[in-house]
PDB file of N, H, CA, C and O in Angstrom:
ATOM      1  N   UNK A   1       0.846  -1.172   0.000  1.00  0.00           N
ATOM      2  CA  UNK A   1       0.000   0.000   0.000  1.00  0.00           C
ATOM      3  C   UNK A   1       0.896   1.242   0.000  1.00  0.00           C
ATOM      4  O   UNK A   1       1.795   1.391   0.828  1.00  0.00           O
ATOM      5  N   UNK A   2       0.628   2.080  -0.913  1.00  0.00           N
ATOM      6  H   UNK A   2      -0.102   1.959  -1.585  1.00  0.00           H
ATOM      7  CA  UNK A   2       1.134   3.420  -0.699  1.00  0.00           C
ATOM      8  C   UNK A   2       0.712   4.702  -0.093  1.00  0.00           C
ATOM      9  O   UNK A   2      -0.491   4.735  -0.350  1.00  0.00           O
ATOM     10  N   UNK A   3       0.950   5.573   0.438  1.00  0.00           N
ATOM     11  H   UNK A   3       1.928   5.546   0.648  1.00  0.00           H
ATOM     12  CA  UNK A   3       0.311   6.731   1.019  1.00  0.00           C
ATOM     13  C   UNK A   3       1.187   7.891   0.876  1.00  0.00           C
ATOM     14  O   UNK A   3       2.294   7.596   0.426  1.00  0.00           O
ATOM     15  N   UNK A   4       1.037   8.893   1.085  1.00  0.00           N
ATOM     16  H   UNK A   4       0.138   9.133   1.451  1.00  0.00           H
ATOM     17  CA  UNK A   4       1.832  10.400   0.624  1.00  0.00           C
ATOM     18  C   UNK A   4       2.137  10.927   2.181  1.00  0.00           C
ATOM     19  O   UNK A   4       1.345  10.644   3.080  1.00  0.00           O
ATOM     20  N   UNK A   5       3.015  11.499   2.366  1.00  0.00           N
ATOM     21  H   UNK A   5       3.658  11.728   1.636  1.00  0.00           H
ATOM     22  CA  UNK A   5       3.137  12.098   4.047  1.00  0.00           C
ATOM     23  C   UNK A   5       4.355  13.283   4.132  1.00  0.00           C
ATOM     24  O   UNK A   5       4.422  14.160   3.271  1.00  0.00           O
ATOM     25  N   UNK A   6       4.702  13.256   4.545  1.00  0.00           N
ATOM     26  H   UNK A   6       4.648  12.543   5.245  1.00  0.00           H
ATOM     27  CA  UNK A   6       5.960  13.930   4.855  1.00  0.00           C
ATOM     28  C   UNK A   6       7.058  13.339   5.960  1.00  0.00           C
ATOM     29  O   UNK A   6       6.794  12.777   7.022  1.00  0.00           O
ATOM     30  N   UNK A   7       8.238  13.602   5.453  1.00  0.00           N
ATOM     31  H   UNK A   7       8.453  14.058   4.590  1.00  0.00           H
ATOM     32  CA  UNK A   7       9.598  12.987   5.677  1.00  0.00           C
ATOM     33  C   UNK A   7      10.420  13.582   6.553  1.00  0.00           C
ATOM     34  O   UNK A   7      11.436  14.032   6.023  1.00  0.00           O
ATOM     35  N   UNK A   8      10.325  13.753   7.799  1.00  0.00           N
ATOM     36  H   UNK A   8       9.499  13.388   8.229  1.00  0.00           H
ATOM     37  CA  UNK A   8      11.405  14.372   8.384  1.00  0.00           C
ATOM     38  C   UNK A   8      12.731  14.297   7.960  1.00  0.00           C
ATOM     39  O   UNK A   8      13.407  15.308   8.155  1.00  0.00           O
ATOM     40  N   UNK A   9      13.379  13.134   7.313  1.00  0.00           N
ATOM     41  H   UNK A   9      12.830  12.313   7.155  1.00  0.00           H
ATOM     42  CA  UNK A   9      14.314  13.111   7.025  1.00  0.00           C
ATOM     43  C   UNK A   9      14.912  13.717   5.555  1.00  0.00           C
ATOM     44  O   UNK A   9      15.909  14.424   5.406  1.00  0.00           O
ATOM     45  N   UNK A  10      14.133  13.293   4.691  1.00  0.00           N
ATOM     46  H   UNK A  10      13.323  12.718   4.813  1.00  0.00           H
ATOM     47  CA  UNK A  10      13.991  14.598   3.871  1.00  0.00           C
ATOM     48  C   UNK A  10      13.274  15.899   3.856  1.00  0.00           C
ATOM     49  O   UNK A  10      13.004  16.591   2.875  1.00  0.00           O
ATOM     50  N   UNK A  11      13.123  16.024   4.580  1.00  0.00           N
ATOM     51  H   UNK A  11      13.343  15.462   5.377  1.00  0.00           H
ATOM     52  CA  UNK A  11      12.625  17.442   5.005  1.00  0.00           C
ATOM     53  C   UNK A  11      11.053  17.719   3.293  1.00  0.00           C
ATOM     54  O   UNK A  11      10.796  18.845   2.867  1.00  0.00           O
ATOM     55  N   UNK A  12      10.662  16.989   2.976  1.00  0.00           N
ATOM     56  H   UNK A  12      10.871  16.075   3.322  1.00  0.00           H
ATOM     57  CA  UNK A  12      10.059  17.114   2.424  1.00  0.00           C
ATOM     58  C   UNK A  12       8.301  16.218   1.908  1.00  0.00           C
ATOM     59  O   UNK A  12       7.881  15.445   2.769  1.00  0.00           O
ATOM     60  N   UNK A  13       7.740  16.308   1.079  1.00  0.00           N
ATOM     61  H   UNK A  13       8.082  16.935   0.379  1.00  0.00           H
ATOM     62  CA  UNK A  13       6.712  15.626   1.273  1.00  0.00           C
ATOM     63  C   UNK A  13       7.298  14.077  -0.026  1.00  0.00           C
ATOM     64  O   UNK A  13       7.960  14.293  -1.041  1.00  0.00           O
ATOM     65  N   UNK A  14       6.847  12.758   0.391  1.00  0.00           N
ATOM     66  H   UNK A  14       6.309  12.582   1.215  1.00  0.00           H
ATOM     67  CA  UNK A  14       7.060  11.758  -0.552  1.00  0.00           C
ATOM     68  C   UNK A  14       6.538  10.547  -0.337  1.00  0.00           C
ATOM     69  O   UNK A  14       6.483   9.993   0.761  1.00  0.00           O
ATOM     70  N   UNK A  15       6.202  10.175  -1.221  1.00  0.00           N
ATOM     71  H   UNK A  15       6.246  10.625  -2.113  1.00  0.00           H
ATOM     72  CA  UNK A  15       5.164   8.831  -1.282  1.00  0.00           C
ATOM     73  C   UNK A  15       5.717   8.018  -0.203  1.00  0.00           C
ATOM     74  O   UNK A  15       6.928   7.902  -0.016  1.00  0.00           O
ATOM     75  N   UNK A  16       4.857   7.482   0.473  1.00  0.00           N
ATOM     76  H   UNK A  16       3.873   7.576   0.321  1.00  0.00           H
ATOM     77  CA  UNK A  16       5.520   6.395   1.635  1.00  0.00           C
ATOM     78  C   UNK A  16       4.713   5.424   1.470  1.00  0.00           C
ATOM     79  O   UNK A  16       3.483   5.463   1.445  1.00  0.00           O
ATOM     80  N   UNK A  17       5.772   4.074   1.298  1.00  0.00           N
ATOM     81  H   UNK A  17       6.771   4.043   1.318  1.00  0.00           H
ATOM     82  CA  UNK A  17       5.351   2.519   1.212  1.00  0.00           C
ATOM     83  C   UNK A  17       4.910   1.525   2.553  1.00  0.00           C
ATOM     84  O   UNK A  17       5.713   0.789   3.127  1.00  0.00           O
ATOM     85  N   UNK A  18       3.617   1.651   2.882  1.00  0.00           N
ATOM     86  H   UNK A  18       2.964   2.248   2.416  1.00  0.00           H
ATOM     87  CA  UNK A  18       3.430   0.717   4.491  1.00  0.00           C
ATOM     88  C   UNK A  18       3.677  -0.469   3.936  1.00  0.00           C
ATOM     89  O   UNK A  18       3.388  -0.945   2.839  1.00  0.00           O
ATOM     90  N   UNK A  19       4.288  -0.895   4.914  1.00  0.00           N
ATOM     91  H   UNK A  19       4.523  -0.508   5.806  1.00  0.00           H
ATOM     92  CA  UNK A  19       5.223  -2.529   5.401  1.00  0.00           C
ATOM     93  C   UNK A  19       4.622  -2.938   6.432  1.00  0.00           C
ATOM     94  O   UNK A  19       4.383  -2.173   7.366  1.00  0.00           O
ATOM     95  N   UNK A  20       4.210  -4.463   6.441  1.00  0.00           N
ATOM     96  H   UNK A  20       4.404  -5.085   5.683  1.00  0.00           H
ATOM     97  CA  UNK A  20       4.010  -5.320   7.645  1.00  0.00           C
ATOM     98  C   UNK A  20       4.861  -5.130   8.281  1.00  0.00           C
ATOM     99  O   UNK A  20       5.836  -4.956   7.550  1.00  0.00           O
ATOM    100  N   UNK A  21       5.293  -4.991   9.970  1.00  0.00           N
ATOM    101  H   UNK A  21       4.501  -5.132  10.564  1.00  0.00           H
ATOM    102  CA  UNK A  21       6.621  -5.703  10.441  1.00  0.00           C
ATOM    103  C   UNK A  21       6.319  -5.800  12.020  1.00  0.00           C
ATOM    104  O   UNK A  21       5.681  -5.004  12.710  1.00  0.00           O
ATOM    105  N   UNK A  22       7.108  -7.287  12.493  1.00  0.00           N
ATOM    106  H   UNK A  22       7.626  -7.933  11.933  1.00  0.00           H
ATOM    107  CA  UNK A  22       6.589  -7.387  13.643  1.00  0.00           C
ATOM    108  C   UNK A  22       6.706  -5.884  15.190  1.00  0.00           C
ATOM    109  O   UNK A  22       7.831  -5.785  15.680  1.00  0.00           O
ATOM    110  N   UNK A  23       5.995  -5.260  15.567  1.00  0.00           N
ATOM    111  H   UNK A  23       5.081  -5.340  15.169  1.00  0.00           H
ATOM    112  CA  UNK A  23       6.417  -4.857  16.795  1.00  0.00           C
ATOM    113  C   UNK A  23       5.687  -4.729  18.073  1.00  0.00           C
ATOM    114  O   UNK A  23       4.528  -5.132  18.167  1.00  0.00           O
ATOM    115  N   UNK A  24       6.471  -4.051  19.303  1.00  0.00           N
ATOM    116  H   UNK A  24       7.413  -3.723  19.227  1.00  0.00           H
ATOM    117  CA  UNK A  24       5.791  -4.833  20.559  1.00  0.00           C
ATOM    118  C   UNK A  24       5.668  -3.262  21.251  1.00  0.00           C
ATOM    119  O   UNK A  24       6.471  -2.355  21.469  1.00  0.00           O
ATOM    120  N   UNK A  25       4.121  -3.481  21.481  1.00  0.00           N
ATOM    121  H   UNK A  25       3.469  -4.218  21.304  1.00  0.00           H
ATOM    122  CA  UNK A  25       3.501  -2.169  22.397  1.00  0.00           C
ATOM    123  C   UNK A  25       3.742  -2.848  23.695  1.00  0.00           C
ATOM    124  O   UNK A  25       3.761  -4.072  23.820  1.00  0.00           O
ATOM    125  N   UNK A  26       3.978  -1.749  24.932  1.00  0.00           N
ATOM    126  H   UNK A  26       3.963  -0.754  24.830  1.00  0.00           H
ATOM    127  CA  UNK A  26       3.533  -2.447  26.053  1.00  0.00           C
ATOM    128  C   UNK A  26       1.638  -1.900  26.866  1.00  0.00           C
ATOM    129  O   UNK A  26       1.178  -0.786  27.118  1.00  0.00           O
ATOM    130  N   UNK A  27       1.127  -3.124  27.010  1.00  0.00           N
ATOM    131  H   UNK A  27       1.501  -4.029  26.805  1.00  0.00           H
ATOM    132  CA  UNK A  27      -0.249  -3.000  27.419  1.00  0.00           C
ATOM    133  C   UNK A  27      -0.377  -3.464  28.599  1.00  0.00           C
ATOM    134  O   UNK A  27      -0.350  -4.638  28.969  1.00  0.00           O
ATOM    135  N   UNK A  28      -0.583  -2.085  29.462  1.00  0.00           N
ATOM    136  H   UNK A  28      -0.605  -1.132  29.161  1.00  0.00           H
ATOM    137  CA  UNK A  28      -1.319  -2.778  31.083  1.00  0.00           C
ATOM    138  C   UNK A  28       0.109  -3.756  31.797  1.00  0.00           C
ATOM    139  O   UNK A  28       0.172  -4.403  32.842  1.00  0.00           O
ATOM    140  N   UNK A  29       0.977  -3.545  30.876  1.00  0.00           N
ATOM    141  H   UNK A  29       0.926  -3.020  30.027  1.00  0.00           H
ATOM    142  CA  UNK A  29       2.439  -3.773  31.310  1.00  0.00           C
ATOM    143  C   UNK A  29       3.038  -4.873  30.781  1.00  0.00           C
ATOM    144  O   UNK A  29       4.098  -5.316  31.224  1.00  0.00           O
ATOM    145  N   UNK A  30       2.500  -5.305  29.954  1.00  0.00           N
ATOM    146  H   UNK A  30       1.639  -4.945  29.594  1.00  0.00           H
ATOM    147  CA  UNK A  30       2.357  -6.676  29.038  1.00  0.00           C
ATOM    148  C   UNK A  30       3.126  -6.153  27.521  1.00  0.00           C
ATOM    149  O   UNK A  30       2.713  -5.359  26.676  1.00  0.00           O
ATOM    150  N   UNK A  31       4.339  -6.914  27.578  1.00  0.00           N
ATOM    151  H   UNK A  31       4.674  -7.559  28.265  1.00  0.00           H
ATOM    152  CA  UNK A  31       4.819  -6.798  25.788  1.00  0.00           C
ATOM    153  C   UNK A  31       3.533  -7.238  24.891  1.00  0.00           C
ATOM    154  O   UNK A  31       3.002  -8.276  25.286  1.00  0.00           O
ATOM    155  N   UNK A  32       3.026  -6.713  23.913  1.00  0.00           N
ATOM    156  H   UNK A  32       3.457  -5.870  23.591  1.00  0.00           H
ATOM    157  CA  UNK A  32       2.340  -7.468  22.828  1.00  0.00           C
ATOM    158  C   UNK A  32       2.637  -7.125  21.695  1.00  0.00           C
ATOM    159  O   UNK A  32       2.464  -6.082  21.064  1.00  0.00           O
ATOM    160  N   UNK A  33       3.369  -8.623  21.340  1.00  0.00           N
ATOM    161  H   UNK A  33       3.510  -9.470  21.852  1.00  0.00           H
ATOM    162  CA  UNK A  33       3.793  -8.122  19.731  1.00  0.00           C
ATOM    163  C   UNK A  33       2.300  -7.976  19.037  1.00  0.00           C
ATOM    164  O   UNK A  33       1.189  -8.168  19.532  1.00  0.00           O
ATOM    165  N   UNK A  34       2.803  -7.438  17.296  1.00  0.00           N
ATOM    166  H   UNK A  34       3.705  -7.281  16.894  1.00  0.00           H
ATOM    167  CA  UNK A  34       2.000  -7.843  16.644  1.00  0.00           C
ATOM    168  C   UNK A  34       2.696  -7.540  15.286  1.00  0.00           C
ATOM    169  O   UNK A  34       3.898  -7.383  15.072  1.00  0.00           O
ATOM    170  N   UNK A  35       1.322  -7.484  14.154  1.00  0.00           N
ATOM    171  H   UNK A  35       0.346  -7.612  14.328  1.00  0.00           H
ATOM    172  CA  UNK A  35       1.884  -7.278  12.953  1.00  0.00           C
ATOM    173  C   UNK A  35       1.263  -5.978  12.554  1.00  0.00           C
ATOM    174  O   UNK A  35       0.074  -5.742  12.338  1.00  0.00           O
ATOM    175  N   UNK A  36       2.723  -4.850  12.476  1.00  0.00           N
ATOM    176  H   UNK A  36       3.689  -5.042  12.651  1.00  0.00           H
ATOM    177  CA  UNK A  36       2.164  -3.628  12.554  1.00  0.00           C
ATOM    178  C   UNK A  36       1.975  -3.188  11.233  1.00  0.00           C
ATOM    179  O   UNK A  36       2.468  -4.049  10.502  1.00  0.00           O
ATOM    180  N   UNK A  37       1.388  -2.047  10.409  1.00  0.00           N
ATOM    181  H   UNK A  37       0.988  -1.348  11.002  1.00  0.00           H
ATOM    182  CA  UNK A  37       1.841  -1.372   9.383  1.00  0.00           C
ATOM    183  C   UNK A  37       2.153   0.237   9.821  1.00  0.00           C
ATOM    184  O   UNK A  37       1.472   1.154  10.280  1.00  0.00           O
ATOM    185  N   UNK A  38       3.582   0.057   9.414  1.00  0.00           N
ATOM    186  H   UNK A  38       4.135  -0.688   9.041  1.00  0.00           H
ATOM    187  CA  UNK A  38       4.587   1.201   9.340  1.00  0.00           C
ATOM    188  C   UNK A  38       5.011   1.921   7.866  1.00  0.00           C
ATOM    189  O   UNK A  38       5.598   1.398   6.918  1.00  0.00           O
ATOM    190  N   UNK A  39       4.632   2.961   7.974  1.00  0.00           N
ATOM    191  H   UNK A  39       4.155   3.386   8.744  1.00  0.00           H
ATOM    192  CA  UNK A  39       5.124   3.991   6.853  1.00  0.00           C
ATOM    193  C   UNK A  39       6.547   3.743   6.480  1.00  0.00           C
ATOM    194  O   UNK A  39       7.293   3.477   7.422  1.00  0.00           O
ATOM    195  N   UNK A  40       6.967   3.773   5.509  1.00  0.00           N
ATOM    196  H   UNK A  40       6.361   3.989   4.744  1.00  0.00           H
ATOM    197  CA  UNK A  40       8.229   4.061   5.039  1.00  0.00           C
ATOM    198  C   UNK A  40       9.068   5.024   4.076  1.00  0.00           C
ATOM    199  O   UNK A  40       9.343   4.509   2.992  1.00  0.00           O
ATOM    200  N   UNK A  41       9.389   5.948   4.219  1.00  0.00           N
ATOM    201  H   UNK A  41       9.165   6.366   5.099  1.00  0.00           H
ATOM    202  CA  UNK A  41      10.075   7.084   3.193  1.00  0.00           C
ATOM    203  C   UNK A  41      10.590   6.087   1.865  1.00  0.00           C
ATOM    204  O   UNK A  41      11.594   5.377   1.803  1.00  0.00           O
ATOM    205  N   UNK A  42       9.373   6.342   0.704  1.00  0.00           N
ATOM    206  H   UNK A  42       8.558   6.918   0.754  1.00  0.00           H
ATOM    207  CA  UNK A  42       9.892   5.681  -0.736  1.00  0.00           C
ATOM    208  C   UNK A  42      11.784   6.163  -0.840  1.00  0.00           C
ATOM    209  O   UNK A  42      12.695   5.403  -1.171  1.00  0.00           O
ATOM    210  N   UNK A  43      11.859   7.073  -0.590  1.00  0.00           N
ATOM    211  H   UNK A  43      11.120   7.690  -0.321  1.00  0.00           H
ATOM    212  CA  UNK A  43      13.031   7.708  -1.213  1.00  0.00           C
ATOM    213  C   UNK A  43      14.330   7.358  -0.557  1.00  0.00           C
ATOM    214  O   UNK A  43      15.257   7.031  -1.298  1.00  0.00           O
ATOM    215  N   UNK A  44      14.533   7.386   0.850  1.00  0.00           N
ATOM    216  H   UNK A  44      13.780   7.651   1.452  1.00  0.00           H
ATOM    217  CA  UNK A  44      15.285   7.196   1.789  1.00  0.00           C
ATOM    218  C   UNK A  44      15.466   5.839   2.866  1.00  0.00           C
ATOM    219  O   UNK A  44      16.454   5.222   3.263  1.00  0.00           O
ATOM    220  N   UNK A  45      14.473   5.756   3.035  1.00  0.00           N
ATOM    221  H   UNK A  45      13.671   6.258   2.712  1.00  0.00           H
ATOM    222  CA  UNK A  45      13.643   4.140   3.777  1.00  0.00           C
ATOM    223  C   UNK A  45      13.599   4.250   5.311  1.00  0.00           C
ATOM    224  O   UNK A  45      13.469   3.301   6.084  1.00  0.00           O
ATOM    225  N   UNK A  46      13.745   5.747   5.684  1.00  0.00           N
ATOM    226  H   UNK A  46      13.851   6.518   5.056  1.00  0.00           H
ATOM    227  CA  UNK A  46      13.480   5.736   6.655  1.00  0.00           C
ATOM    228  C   UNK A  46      11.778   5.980   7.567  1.00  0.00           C
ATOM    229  O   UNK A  46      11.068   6.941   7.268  1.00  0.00           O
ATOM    230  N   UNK A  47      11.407   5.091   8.512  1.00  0.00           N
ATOM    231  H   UNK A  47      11.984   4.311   8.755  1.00  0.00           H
ATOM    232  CA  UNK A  47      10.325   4.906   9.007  1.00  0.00           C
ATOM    233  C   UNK A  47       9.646   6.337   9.140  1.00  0.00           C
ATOM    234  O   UNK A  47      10.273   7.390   9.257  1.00  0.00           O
ATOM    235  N   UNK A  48       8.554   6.233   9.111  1.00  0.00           N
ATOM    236  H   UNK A  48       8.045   5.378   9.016  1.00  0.00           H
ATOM    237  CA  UNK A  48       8.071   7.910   9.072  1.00  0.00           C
ATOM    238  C   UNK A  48       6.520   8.074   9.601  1.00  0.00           C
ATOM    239  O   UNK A  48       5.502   7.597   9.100  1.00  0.00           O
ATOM    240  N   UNK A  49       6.649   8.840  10.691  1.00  0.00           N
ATOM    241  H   UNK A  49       7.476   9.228  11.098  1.00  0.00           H
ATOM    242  CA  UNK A  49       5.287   8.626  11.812  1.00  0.00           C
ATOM    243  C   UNK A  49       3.641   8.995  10.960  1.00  0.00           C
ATOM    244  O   UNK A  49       3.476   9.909  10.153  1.00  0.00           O
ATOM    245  N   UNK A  50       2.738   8.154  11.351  1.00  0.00           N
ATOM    246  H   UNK A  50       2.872   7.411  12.007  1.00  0.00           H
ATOM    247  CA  UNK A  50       1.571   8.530  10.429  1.00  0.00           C
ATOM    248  C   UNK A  50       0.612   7.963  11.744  1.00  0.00           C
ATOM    249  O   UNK A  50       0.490   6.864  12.287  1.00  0.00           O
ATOM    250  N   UNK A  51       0.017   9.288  11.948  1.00  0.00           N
ATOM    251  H   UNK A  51       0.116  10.180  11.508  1.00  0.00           H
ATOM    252  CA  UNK A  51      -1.030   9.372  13.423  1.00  0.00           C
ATOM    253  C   UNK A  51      -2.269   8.238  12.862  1.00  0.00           C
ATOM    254  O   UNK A  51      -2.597   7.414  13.716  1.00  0.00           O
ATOM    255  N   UNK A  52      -2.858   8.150  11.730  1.00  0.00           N
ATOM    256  H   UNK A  52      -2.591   8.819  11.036  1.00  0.00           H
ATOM    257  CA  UNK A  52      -3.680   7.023  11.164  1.00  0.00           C
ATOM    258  C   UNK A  52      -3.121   5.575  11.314  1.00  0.00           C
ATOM    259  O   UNK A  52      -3.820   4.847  12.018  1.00  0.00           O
ATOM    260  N   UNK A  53      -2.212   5.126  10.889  1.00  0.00           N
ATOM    261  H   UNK A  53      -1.644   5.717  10.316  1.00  0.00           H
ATOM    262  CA  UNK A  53      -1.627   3.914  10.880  1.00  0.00           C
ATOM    263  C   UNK A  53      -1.185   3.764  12.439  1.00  0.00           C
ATOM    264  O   UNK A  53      -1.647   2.859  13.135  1.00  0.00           O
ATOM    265  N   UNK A  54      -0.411   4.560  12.851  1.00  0.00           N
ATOM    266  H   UNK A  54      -0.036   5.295  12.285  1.00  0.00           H
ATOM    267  CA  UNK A  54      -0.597   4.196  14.441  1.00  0.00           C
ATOM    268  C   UNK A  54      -1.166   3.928  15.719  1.00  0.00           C
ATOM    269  O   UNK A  54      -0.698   3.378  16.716  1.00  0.00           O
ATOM    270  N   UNK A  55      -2.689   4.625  15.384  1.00  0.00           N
ATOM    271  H   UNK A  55      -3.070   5.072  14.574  1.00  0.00           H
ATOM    272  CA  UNK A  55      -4.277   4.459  16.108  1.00  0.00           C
ATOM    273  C   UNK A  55      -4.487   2.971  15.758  1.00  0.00           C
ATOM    274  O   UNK A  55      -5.008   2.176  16.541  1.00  0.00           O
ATOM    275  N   UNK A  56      -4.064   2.667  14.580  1.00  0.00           N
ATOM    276  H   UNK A  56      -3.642   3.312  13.944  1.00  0.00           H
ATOM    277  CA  UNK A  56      -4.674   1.369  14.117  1.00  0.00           C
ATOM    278  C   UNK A  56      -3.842   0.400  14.874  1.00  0.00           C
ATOM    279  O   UNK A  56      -4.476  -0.397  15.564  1.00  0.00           O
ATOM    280  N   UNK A  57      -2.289   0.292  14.883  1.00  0.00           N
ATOM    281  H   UNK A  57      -1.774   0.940  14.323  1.00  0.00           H
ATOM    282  CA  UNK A  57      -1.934  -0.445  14.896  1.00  0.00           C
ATOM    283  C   UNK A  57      -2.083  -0.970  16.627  1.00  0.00           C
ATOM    284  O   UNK A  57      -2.028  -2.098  17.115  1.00  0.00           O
ATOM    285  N   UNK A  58      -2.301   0.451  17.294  1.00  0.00           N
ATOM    286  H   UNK A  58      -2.346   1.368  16.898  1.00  0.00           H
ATOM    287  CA  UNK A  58      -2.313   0.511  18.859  1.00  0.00           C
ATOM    288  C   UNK A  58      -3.662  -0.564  19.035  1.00  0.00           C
ATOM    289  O   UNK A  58      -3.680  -1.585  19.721  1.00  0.00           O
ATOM    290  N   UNK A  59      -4.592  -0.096  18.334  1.00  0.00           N
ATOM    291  H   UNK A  59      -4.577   0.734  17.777  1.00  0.00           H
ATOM    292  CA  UNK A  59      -6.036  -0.923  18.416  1.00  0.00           C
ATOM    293  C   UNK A  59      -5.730  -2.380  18.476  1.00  0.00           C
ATOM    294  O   UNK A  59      -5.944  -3.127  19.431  1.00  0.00           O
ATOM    295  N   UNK A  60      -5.179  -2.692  17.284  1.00  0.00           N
ATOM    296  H   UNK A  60      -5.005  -2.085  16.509  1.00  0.00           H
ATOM    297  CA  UNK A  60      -4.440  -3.819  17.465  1.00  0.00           C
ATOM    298  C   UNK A  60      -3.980  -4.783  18.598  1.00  0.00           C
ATOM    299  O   UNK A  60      -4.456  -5.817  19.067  1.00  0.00           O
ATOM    300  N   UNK A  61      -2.936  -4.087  18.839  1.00  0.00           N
ATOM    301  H   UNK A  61      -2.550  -3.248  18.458  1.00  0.00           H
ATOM    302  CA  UNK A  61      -2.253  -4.271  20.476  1.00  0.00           C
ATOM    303  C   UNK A  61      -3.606  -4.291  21.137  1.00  0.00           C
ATOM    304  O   UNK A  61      -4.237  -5.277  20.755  1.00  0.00           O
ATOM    305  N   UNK A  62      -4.243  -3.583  21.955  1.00  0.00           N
ATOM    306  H   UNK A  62      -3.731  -2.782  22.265  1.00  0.00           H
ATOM    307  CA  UNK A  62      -4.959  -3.984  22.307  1.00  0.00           C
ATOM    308  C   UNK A  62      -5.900  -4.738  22.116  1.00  0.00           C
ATOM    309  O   UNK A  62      -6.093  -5.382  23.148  1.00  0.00           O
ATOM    310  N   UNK A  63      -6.668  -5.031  21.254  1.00  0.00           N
ATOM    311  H   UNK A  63      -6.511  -4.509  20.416  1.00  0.00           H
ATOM    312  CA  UNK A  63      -7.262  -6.267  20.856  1.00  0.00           C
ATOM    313  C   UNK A  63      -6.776  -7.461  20.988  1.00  0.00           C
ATOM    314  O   UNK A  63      -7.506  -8.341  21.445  1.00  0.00           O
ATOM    315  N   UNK A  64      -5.718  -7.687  20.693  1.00  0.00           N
ATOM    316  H   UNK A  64      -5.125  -6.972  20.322  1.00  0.00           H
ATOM    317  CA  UNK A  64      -4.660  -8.698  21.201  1.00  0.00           C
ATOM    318  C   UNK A  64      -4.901  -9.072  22.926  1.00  0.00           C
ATOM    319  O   UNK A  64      -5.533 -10.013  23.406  1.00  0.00           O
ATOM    320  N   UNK A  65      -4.432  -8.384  23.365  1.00  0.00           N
ATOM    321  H   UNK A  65      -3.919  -7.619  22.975  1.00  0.00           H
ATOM    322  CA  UNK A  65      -4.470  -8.347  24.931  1.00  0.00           C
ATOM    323  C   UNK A  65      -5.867  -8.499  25.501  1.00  0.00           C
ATOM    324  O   UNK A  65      -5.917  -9.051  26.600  1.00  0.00           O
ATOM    325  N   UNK A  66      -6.951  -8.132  24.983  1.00  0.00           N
ATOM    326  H   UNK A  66      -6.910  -7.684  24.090  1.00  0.00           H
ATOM    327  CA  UNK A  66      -8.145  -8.356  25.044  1.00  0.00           C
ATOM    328  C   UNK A  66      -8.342  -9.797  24.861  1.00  0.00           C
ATOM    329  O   UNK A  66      -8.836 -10.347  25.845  1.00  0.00           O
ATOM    330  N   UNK A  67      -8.061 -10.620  23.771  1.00  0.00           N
ATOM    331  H   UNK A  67      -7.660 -10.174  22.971  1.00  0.00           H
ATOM    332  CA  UNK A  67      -8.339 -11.855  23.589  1.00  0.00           C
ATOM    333  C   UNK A  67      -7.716 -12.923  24.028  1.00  0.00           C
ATOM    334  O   UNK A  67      -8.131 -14.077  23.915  1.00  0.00           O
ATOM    335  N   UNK A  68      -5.898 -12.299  24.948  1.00  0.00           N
ATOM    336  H   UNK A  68      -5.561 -11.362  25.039  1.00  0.00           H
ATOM    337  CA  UNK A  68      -5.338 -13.273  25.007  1.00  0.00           C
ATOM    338  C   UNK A  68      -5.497 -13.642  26.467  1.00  0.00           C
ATOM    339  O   UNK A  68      -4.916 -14.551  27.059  1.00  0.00           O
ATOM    340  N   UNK A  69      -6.783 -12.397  27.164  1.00  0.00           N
ATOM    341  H   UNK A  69      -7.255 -11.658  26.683  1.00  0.00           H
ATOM    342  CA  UNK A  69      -6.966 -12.206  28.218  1.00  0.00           C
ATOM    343  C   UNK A  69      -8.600 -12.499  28.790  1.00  0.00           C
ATOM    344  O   UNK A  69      -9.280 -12.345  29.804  1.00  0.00           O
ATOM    345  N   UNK A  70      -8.693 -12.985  27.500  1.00  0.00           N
ATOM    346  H   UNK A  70      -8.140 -13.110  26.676  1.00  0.00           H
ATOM    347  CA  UNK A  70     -10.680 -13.377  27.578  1.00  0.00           C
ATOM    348  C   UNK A  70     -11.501 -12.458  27.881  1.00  0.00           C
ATOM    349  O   UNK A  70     -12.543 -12.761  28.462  1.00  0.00           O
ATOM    350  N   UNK A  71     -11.197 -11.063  27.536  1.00  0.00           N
ATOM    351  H   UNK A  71     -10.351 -10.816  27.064  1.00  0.00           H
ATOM    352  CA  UNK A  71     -12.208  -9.584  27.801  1.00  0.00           C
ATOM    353  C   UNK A  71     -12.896  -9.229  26.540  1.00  0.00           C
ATOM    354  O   UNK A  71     -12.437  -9.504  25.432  1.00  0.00           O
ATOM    355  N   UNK A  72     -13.882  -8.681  26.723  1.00  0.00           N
ATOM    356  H   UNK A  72     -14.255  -8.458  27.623  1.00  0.00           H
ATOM    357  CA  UNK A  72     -14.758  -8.737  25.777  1.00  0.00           C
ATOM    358  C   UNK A  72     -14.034  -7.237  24.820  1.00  0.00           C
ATOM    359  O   UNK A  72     -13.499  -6.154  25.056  1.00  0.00           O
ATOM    360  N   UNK A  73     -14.524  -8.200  23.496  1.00  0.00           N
ATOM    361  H   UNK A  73     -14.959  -9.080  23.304  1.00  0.00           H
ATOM    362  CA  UNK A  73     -13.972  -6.657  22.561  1.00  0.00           C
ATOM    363  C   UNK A  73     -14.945  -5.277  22.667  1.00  0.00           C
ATOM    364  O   UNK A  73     -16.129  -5.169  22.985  1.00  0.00           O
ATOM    365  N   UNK A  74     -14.124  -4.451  22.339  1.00  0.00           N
ATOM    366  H   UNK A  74     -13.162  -4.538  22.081  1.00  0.00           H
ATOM    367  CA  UNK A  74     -14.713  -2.767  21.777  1.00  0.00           C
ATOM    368  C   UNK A  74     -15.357  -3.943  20.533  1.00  0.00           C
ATOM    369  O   UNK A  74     -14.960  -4.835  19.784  1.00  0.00           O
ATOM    370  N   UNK A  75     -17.164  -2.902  21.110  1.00  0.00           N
ATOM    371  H   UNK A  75     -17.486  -2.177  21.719  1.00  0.00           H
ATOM    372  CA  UNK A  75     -17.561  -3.080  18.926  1.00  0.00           C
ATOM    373  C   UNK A  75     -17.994  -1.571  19.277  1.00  0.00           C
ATOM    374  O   UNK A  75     -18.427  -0.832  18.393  1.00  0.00           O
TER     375      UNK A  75
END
């Protein structure tokens, strides 16, 4: 998937490629990995923060911890 953002590292705006990749929030004090999607600077390849993809991926994490903990989900 592609998305457009801006690059701190290039100091400019450029298409950014989200990537699966494993990482670990801590929840309620609990590591929980998961499988995140992270932005990536097309140009440079450096990771690049996107407040959308990160709500999601947090949801995630928690949902995780929710199920691995037998609590009922957010609908």
């Amino acid at each position: 998937m592609m998305k457009e953002g801006y690059c701190p590292n290039c100091d400019a705006r450029r298409k950014l490629l989200v990537k699966l990749i494993d990482e670990t929030y801590p929840v309620r004090g609990e590591p929980i990995t998961i499988k995140a999607e992270v932005a990536f600077c097309e140009k440079c390849g450096q990771d690049v923060f996107d407040r959308e993809l990160d709500s999601a991926n947090l949801e995630r994490a928690y949902a995780e911890y929710r199920q691995r903990k037998g609590l009922p989900s957010r609908n």
